[in-house]
C-alpha positions as CSV (number, residue, x, y, z in Angstrom):
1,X,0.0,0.0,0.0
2,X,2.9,2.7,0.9
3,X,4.3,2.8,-3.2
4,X,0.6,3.2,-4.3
5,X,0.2,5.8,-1.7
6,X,3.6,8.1,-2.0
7,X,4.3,6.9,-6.0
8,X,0.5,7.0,-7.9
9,X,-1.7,9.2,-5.7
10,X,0.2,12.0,-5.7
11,X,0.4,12.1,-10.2
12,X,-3.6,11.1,-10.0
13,X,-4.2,13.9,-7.9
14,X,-2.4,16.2,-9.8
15,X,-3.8,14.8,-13.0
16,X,-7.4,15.3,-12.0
17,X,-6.9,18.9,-11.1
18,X,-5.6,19.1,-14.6
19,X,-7.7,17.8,-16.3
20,X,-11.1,19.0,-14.1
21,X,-9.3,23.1,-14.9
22,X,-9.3,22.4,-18.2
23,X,-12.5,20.8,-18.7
24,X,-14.1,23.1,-16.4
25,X,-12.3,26.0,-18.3
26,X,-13.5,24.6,-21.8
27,X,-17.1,23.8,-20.8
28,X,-18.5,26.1,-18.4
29,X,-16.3,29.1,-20.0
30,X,-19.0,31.2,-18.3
31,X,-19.5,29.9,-14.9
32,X,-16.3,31.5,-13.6
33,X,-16.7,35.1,-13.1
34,X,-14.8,37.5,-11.0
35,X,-17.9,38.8,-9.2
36,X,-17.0,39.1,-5.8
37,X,-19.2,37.7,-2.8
38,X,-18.3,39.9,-0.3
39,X,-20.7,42.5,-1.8
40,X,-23.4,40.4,-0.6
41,X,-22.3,39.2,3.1
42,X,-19.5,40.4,4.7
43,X,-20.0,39.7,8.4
44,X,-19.2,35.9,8.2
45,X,-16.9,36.5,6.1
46,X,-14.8,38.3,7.8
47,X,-14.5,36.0,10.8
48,X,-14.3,32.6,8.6
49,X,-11.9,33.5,5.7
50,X,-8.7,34.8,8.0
51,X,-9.6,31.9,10.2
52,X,-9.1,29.2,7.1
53,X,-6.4,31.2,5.6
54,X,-4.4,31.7,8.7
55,X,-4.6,28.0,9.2
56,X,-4.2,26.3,6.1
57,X,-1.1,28.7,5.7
58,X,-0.1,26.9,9.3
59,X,-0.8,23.5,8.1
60,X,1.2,24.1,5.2
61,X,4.2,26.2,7.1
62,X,4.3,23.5,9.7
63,X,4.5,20.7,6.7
64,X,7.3,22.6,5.3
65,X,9.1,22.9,8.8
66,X,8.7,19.6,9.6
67,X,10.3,17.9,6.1
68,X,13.1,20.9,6.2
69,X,14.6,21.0,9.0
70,X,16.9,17.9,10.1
71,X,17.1,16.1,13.2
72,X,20.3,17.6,14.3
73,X,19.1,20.7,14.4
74,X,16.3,19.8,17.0
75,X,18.6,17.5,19.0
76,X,21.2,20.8,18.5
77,X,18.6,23.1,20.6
78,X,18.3,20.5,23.3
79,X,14.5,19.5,22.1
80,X,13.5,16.2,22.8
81,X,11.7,14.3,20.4
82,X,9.0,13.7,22.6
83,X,8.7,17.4,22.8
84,X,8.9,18.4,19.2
85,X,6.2,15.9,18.3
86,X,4.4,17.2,21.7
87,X,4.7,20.9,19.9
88,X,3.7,19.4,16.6
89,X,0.7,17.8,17.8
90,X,-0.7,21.0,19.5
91,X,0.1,23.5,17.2
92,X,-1.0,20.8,14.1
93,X,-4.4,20.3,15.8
94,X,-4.9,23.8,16.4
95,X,-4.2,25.2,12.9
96,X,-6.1,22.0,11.8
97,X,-9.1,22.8,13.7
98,X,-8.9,26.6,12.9
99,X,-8.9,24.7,8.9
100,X,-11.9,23.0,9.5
101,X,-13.8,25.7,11.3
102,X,-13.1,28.1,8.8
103,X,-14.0,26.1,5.7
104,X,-17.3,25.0,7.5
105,X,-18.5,28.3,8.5
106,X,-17.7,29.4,4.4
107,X,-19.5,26.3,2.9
108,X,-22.4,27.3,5.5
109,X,-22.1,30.7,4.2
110,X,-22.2,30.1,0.8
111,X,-24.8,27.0,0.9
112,X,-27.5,29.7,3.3
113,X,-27.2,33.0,1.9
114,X,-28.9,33.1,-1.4
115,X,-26.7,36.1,-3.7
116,X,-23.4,34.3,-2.2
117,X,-25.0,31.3,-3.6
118,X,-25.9,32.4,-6.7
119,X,-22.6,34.2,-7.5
120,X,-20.4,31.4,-6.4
């Protein structure tokens, strides 16, 4: 399961968003528009998009940190590895959490407020 996993989903995934821009792109030429949303509804907007963008951006910082830096360098500082994944963990679920909140109240947003809906 672990070459399918890291070797073929990766290039499938990639592939599908390839292929799903261009088709989208090709057939529905008029269904993206640059109208913008916020016109509409601003007040849950502006507490759930810097809550997903803050922590997608944290997700993905904490990703980069975490494939970047070598071991040395934490064993360097005197940080345990119990303690770095301790510090992982937290912060991880925390910017996760802040993810999924965010997302969830801009589906909600967009699925219950009827111009937002219709624009989107």
């Amino acid at each position: 399961m672990g070459p399918v996993f890291w070797d073929v989903i990766p290039y499938v995934t990639l592939a599908v968003v390839a292929v799903g821009t261009w088709w989208r792109y090709r057939y529905d030429k008029f269904g993206w528009t640059t109208r913008s949303s916020q016109l509409y509804e601003s007040r849950l907007l502006r507490i759930a998009s810097p809550m997903f963008h803050f922590g997608i951006l944290v997700v993905i910082v904490g990703h980069v940190i975490g494939l970047v830096i070598p071991e040395s360098w934490t064993h360097a500082l005197g940080l345990s590895e119990h303690a770095y994944h301790l510090q992982a963990v937290v912060l991880g679920s925390i910017a996760g959490l802040s993810t999924l909140i965010g997302i969830g109240l801009l589906i909600y947003r967009r699925r219950t407020t009827g111009p937002v809906f219709l624009a989107t």
